[in-house]
C-alpha positions as CSV (number, residue, x, y, z in Angstrom):
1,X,138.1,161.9,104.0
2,X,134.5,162.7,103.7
3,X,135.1,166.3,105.7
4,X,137.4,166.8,102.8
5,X,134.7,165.8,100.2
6,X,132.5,168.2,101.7
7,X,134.7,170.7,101.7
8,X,135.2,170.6,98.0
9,X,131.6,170.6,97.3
10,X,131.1,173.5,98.7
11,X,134.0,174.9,96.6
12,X,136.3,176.1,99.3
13,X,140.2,176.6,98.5
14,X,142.4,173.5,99.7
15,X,144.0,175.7,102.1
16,X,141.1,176.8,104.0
17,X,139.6,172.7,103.8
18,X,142.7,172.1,105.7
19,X,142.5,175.4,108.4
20,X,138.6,173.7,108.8
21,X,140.3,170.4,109.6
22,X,142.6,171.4,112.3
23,X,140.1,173.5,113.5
24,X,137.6,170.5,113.6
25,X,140.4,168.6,115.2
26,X,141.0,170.9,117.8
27,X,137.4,171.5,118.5
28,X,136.2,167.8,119.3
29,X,139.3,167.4,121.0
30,X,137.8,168.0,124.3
31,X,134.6,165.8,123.8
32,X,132.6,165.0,126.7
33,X,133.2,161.2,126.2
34,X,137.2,161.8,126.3
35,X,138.1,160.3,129.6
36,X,140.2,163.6,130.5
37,X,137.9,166.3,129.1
38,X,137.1,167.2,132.9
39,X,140.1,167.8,133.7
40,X,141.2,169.3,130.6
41,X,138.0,171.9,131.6
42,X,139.4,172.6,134.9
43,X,142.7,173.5,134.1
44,X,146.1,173.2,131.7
45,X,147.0,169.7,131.5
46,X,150.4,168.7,131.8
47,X,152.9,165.8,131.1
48,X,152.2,162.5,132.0
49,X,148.9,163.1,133.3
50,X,149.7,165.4,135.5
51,X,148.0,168.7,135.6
52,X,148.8,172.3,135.6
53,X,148.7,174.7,138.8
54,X,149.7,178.7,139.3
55,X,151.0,178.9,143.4
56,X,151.1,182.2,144.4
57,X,153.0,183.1,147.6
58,X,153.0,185.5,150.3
59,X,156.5,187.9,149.5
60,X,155.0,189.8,146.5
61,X,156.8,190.3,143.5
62,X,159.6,193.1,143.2
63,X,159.4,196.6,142.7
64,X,159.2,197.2,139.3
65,X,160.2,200.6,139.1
66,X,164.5,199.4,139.5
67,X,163.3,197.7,136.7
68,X,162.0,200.3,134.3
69,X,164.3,202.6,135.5
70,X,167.4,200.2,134.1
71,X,165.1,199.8,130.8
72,X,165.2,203.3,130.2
73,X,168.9,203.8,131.1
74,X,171.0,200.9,130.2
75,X,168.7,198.3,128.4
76,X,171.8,196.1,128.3
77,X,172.0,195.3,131.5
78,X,168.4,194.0,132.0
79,X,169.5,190.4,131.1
80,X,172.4,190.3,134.6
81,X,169.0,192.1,136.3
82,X,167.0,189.4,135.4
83,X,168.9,186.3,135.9
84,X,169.5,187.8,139.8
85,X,165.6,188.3,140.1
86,X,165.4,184.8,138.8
87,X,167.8,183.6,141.0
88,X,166.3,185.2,144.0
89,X,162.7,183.8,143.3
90,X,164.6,180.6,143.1
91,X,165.5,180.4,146.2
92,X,162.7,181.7,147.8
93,X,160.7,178.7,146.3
94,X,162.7,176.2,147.9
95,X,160.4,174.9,150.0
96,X,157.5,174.2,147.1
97,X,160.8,172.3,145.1
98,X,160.6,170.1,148.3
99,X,157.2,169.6,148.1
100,X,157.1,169.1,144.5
101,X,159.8,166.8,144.5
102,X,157.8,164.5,147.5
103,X,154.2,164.1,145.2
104,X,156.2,163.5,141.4
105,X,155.4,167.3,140.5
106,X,157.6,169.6,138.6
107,X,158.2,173.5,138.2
108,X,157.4,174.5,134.9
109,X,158.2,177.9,135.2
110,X,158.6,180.7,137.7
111,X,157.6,184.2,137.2
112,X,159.9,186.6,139.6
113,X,157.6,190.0,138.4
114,X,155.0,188.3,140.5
115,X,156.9,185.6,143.0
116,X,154.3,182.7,141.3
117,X,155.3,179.5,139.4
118,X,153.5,177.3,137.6
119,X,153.8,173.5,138.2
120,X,153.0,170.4,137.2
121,X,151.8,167.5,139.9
122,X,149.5,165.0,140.1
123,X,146.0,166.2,141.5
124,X,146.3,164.1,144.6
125,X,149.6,167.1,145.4
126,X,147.3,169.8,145.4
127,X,147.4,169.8,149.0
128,X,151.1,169.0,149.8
129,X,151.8,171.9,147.8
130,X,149.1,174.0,150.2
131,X,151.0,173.3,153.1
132,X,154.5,174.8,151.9
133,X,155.1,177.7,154.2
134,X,154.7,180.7,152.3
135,X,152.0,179.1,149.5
136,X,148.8,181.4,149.6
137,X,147.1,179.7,146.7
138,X,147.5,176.8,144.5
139,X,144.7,177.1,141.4
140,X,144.5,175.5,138.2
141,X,146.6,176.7,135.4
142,X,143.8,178.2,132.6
143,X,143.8,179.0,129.0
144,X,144.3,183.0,128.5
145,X,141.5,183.8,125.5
């Protein structure tokens, strides 16, 4: 109540007090005596305190050229195109499902252009998630700016 107050003192439309708010919200969200604001600075954090990890693997991605070249002649069949590549990167993540599914982790999503995923798992996973055949990294999910 008294950010408000301060707000309208220095005259500032009730719309941008409010953008100010969430923005001072947002900001002191991460303060250092938060008990998660280190891990919050070392990665994404997701659901029930678990956090966020990218796992690259060996196979890269797909050649993207099938891809473009179906953009530019049939755009709608990109969506059947898709859902195979989808499908394929799938299966050829098995063996991190397994791994995930040992340590309480979960795939959030997988991203066939490249062959990653990003996962959620409790830290303590990190390094059952390592050990998948295949797995070259396994880094902390991050913010883009």
């Amino acid at each position: 109540m008294l950010f408000l107050k301060r707000m309208h003192a220095l005259r500032l439309r009730p719309g941008t007090a409010a953008v100010f708010g969430v923005l001072f919200a947002v900001l002191c969200g991460g303060c250092p005596d938060d008990g998660l604001a280190g891990l919050q600075r070392t990665g994404v954090m997701g659901s029930e305190g678990r956090a966020r990890y990218v796992v690259s693997f060996e196979k890269a991605g797909p050649d993207l050229q099938e891809y473009r070249n179906l953009a530019h002649d049939n755009p709608g069949g990109l969506g059947g195109y898709i859902e195979s590549k989808r499908r394929e990167t799938a299966n050829g993540q098995a063996g991190l499902d397994a791994a995930l599914g040992a340590v309480g982790g979960r795939v959030v999503e997988r991203w066939w252009m490249s062959n990653q995923a990003t996962i959620e798992l409790p830290p303590a996973g990190v390094a059952s998630v390592r050990a998948v055949p295949g797995v070259t990294s396994v880094d902390p999910d991050q913010l883009l700016q």
